[in-house]
PAKOL-870510 format. One record per residue (C-alpha): x, y, z; residue in one letter. Coordinates in pm, whole numbers, plus 32768, in hexadecimal, padded with zeros to 4 digits. Layout:
N
XYZA ...
//
This chain:
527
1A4B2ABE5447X 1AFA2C13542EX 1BFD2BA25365X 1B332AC352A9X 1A5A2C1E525BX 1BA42CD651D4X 1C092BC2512FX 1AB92BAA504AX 1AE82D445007X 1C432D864F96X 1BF72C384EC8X 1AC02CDD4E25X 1B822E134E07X 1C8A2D724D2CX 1B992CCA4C5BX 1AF32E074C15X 1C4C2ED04BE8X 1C8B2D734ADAX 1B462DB04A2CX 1B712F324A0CX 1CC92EEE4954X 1C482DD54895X 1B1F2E9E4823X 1C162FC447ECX 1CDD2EDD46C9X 1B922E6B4632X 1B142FD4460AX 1C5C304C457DX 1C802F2F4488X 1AF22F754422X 1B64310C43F1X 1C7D3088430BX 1BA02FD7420CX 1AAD30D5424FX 1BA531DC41E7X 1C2F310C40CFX 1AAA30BF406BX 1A47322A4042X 1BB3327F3F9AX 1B5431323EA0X 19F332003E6DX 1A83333E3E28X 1B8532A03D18X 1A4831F23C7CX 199833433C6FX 1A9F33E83BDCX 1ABD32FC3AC9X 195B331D3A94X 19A6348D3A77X 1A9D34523946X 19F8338B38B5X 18DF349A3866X 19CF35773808X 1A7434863724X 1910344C36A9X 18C235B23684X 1A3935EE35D8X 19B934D134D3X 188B3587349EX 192936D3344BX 19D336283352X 18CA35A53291X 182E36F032C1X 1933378B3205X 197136873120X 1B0D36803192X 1C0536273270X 1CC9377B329DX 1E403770334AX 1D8A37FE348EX 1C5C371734A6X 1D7936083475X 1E4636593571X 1D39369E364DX 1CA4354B360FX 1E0C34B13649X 1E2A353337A9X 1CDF34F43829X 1CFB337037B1X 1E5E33A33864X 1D9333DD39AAX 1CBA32E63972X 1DBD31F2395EX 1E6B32603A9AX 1D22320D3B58X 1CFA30CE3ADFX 1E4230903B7CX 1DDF31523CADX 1CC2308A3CD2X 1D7E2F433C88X 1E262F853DD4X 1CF12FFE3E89X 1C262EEB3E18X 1B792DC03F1CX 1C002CCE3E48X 1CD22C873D02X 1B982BFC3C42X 1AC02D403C98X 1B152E3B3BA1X 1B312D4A3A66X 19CA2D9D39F6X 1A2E2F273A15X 1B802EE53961X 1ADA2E08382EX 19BC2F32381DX 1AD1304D37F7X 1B9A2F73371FX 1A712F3A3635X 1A29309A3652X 1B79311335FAX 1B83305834DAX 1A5B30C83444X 1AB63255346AX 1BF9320A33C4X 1B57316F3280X 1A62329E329AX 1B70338232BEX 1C1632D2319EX 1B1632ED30BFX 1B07346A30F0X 1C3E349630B7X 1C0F340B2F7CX 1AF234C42F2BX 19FF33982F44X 18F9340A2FD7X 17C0335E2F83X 186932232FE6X 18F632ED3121X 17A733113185X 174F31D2313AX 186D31503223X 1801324E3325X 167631C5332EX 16CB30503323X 1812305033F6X 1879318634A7X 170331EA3543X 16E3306C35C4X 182430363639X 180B319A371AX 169B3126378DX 17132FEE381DX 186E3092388BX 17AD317F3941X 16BC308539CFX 17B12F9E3A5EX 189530B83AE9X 174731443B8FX 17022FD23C37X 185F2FAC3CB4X 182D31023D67X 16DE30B13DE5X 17812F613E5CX 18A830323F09X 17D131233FA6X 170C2FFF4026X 18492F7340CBX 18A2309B415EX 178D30E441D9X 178E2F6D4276X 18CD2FAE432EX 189130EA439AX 17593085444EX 18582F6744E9X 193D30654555X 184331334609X 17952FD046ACX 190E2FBF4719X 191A3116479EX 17F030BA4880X 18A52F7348F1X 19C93049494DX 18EB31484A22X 182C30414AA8X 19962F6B4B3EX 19FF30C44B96X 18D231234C5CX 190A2FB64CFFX 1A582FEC4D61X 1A2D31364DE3X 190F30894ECDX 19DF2F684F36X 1AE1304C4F69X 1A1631425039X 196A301850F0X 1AE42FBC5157X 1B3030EC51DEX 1A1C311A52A1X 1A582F9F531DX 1BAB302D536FX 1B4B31815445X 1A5F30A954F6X 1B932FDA558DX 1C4130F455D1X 1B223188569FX 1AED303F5762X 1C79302957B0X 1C7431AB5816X 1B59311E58D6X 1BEB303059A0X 1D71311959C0X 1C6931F85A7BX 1C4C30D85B91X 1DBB30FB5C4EX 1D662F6B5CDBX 1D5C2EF15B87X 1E8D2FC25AD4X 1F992EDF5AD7X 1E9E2DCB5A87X 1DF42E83594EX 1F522EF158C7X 1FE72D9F58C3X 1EB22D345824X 1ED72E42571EX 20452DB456E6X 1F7F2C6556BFX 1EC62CC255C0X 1FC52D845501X 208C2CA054DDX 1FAA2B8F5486X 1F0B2C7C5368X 204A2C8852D7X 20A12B3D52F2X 1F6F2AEA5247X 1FC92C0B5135X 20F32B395121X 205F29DF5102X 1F472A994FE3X 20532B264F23X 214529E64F0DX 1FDC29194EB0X 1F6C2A274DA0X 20A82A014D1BX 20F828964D1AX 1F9B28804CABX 1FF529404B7EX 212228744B24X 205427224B63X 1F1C27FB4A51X 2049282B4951X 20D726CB49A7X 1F6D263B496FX 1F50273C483EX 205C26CE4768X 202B253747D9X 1EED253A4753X 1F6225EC45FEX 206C24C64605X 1F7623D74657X 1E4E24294557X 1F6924584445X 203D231B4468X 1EE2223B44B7X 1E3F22B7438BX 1F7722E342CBX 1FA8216C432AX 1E7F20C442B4X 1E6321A8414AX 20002113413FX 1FAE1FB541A8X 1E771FB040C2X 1F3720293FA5X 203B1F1C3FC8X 1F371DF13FC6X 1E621E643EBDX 1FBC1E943DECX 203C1D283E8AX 1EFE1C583DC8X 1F241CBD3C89X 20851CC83C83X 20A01B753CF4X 1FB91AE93BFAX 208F1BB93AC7X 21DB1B3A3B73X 214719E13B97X 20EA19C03A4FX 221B1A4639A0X 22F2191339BDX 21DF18303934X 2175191D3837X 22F7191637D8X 230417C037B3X 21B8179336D3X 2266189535D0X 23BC17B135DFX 22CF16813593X 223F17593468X 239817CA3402X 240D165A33F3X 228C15D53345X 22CC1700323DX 2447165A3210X 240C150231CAX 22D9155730FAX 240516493023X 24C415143011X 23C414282FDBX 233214F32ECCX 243815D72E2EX 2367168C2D1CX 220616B32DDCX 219D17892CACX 21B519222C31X 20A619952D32X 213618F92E7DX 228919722DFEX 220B1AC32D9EX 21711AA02F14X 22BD1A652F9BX 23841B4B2F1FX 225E1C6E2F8AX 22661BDE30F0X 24031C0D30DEX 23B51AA33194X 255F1AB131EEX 252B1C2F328EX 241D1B67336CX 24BC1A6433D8X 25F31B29343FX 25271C3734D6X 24101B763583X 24E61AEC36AEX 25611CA536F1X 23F11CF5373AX 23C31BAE381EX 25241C0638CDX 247E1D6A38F8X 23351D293950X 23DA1C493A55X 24B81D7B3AE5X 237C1E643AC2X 22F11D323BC9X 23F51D513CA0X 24121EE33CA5X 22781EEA3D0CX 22DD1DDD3E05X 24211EC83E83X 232B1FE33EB1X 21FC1EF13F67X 23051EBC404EX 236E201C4083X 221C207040DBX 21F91F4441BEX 23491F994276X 22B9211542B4X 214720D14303X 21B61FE34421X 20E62017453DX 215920184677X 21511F6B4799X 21461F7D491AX 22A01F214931X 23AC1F9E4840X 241B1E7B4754X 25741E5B4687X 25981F0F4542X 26871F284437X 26BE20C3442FX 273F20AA42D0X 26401FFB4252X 2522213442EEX 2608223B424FX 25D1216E40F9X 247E21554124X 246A22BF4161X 252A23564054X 2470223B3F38X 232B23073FB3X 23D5245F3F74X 243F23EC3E32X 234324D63D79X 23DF26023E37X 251B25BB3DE0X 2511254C3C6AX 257B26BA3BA4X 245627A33B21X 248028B83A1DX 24FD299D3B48X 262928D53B9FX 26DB277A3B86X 269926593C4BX 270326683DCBX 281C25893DF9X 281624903F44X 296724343FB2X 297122EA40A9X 2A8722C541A6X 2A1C21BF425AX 2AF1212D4372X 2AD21FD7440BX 29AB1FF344F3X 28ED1EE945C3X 27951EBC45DEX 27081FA846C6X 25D81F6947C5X 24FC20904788X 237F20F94713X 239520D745A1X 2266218F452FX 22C722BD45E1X 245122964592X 23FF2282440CX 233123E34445X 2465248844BAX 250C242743AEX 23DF248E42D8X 23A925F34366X 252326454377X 256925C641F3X 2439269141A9X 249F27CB427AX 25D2279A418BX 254127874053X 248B28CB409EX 25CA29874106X 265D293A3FB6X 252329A43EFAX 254D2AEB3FB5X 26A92B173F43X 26392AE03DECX 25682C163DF5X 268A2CEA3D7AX 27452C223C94X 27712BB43B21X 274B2A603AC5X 28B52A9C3A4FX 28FD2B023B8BX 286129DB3C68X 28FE28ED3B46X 2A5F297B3BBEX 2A07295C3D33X 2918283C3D1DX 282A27F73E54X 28B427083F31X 2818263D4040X 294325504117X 28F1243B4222X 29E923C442E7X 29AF229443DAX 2AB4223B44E1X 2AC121C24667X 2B4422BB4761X 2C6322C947FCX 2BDB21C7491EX 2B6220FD4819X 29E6211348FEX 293C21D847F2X 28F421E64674X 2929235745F5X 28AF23B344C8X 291425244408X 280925BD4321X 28C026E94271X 284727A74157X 28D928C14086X 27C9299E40B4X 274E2B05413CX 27C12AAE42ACX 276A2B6543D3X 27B32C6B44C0X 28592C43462EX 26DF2CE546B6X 261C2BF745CDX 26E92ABE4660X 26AD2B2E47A5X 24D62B064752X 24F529EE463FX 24B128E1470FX 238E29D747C6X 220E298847CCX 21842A4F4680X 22C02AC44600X 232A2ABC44A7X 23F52BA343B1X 23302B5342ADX 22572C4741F9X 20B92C1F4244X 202E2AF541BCX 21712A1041A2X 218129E342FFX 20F129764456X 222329A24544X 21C9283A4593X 22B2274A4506X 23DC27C145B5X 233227A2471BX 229D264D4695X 242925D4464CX 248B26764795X 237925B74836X 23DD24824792X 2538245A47C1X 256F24F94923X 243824A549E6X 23DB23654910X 253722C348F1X 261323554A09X 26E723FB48D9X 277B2547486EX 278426174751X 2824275D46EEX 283E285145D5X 297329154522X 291029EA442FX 298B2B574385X 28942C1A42C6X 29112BCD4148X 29D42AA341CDX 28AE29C141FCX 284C28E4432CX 28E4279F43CBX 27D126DD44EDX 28A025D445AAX 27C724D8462CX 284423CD4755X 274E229947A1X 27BD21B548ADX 280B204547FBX 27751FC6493FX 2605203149B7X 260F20CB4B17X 251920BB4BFAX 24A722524BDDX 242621DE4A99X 22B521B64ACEX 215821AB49DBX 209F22F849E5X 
//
């Protein structure tokens, strides 16, 4: 009962220590858009500022009827500022979409105090007023409106996560003021034991009794601290196992069934046009040969049929007609290619692992990264180079095999785009990105081993060490989830019995070597 008693407190202890750190990261992330809230309602207060002075600037200038070198050059640096926060409040902004009312409104603005400006300097000035009534006064107005909602709306939000941030702060002081209880409650609970074994030393019948109890209990305290740490942590590995199976599960199931959906709506229709092709070929060679023995039949049909003729080009037809059959027939057969594809990836799996063709998965995979590869007006096309060896079938879980294939292809497309960041399309034309797989059996011929290089950023010797690490990625925030890595890990070493590795140089790109036993073993299990 005692040590059922401990047990319970140091476990409510830690799970109040867990939610003071938790609560910690919350209230610091809520501070940072806080802070970047109130800095994003600052920037929109200062450009409210300018914008009176540009309006009162545009006034003085009607006022004196002239745009003097001064006034000018005054008016030039204040719409300089303004311009610099716009941009600082592109950055600071919620969203991308947020400040295009604000930018429209100054833009509008802008434009209308230039013609007015214009116009004085030309010495127009009724119709300088004119402009000034009818554009420049309405286009301020609802400048300064919308600039004054966007600040309400800001302070609004702030105000919102500050009040988060201090229902945080009482969360924090509340967990604290737990764990300082629990933890006082334990100490007590400890003095008391020391009291009842100082106790019982005072008895000189029962000393050598009560100390080898005392050794007892020691040691069985830290044998169950022992047995609590190794289950926290395997419990942790099994939460990250579970974590990243369930990614991997969700993905590939739903993944699946969009994939397997996709290829049967695409199989109907394309069966009915590739159907139809060969009899649809035939009925225009029947017409063809009708329209020839009515020409010899009947010669001279008359002007208008011949007039007819010739503006059909009838011979252009007849030689072209069977060119768009042949390529509506290889436009069939591409859609049917690519059905396939996406058959050959969505495969679910089974129980048991079942034999696959690993060529045929890295096709599949690389038809479905086509778009990524094809070039874009930031660099030429990626080139895939195939070095495929003679391989057998191989007994493994397809599904999950084609999704190492999928994340590491992936993982190299986005090293390359990295790379890219720096360079010249001349440049990248003269070192073009490069993507080689090489498929061979090793050297006891018991495993298929398949090389993924790319020419690419690479990595360091630390950031080999943590790629294949729960959460870990090296790319920036955003791109990645520092799971695809530990899914492939998963895959081929605890899935399949494999092995992979990496060899990579920063600048020298990246090379994963993947071994899958041709036979299945009996480690491999379904999870």
């Amino acid at each position: 009962m005692q040590h059922q008693e401990d047990f319970q407190g140091w476990s409510l202890l830690a799970v109040a220590f867990t939610a003071v750190i938790a609560a910690t990261f919350g209230i610091a992330k809520l501070n940072y858009w806080s802070d970047r809230s109130a800095s994003y309602e600052t920037e929109l207060r200062h450009l409210q500022g300018l914008a009176n002075r540009l309006d009162a600037l545009e006034w003085r200038a009607i006022a004196i009827r002239k745009v003097t070198p001064d006034l000018e050059k005054i008016l030039g640096v204040q719409r300089e500022q303004a311009r610099l926060s716009l941009d600082s409040l592109k950055l600071l902004a919620p969203s991308l979409g947020e400040l295009q009312e604000v930018d429209s409104a100054y833009q509008t603005y802008s434009i209308a105090v230039n013609k007015l400006l214009t116009l004085l300097q030309t010495s127009e000035i009724e119709e300088a007023l004119e402009v000034d009534e009818n554009e420049v006064d309405p286009s301020y107005e609802k400048l300064y409106a919308i600039v004054t909602k966007k600040i309400v709306e800001a302070t609004k939000n702030r105000t919102n996560l500050q009040y988060s941030a201090n229902l945080g702060s009482i969360l924090i002081m509340t967990c604290l003021v737990g764990t300082i209880w629990i933890l006082r409650s334990e100490i007590l609970r400890s003095q008391q034991r020391v009291q009842e074994i100082k106790n019982v030393r005072d008895r000189e019948a029962l000393l050598e009794q009560e100390r080898q109890l005392l050794e007892s209990k020691v040691k069985e305290r830290t044998q169950t601290l022992q047995m609590t740490n190794a289950v926290l942590e395997e419990t942790l590995t099994a939460l990250q196992e579970s974590h990243i199976q369930l990614i991997q599960s969700e993905k590939m199931s739903a993944l699946g069934q969009m994939m397997a959906g996709v290829a049967h709506e695409i199989n109907n229709p394309v069966s009915f046009i590739g159907g139809n092709i060969a009899p649809a070929r035939d009925y225009v060679r029947d017409l063809f040969g009708l329209i020839d023995l009515y020409q010899e039949k009947f010669p001279k049909p008359g002007s208008e049929i011949e007039e007819e003729i010739q503006a059909l080009d009838l011979d252009y037809v007849r030689e072209d007609l069977p060119k768009l059959f042949q390529s509506m027939k290889d436009g069939v057969a591409r859609i049917e290619d690519i059905s396939k594809s996406l058959r050959i990836f969505a495969r679910a799996d089974s129980d048991l692992p079942t034999i696959f063709n690993i060529h045929e998965g890295i096709d599949s995979t690389i038809l479905i990264l086509r778009h990524r590869l094809k070039a874009n007006n930031t660099r030429p096309e990626i080139e895939i180079i195939r070095d495929y060896g003679e391989l057998p079938k191989v007994e493994c879980y397809v599904g999950q095999l084609n999704q190492v294939f999928m994340n590491l292809l992936a993982n190299a497309i986005d090293s390359l785009e990295d790379s890219n960041q720096e360079r010249s399309l001349e440049e990248i034309a003269a070192h073009p990105n490069r993507i080689t797989i090489k498929t061979e059996l090793s050297s006891d011929r018991k495993s298929a081993v398949i090389r993924i290089k790319d020419n690419g950023i690479g990595m360091t010797d630390e950031q080999q060490q943590k790629v294949f690490k729960h959460l870990f990625t090296t790319k920036s925030v955003g791109k990645g989830t520092g799971l695809g890595l530990a899914i492939v890990h998963q895959i081929v070493v605890e899935k399949h019995t494999g092995t992979i590795e990496i060899k990579s140089r920063p600048g020298d790109g990246a090379e994963f070597a993947i071994a899958i036993p041709i036979k299945a073993t009996s480690a491999i299990s379904p999870k």
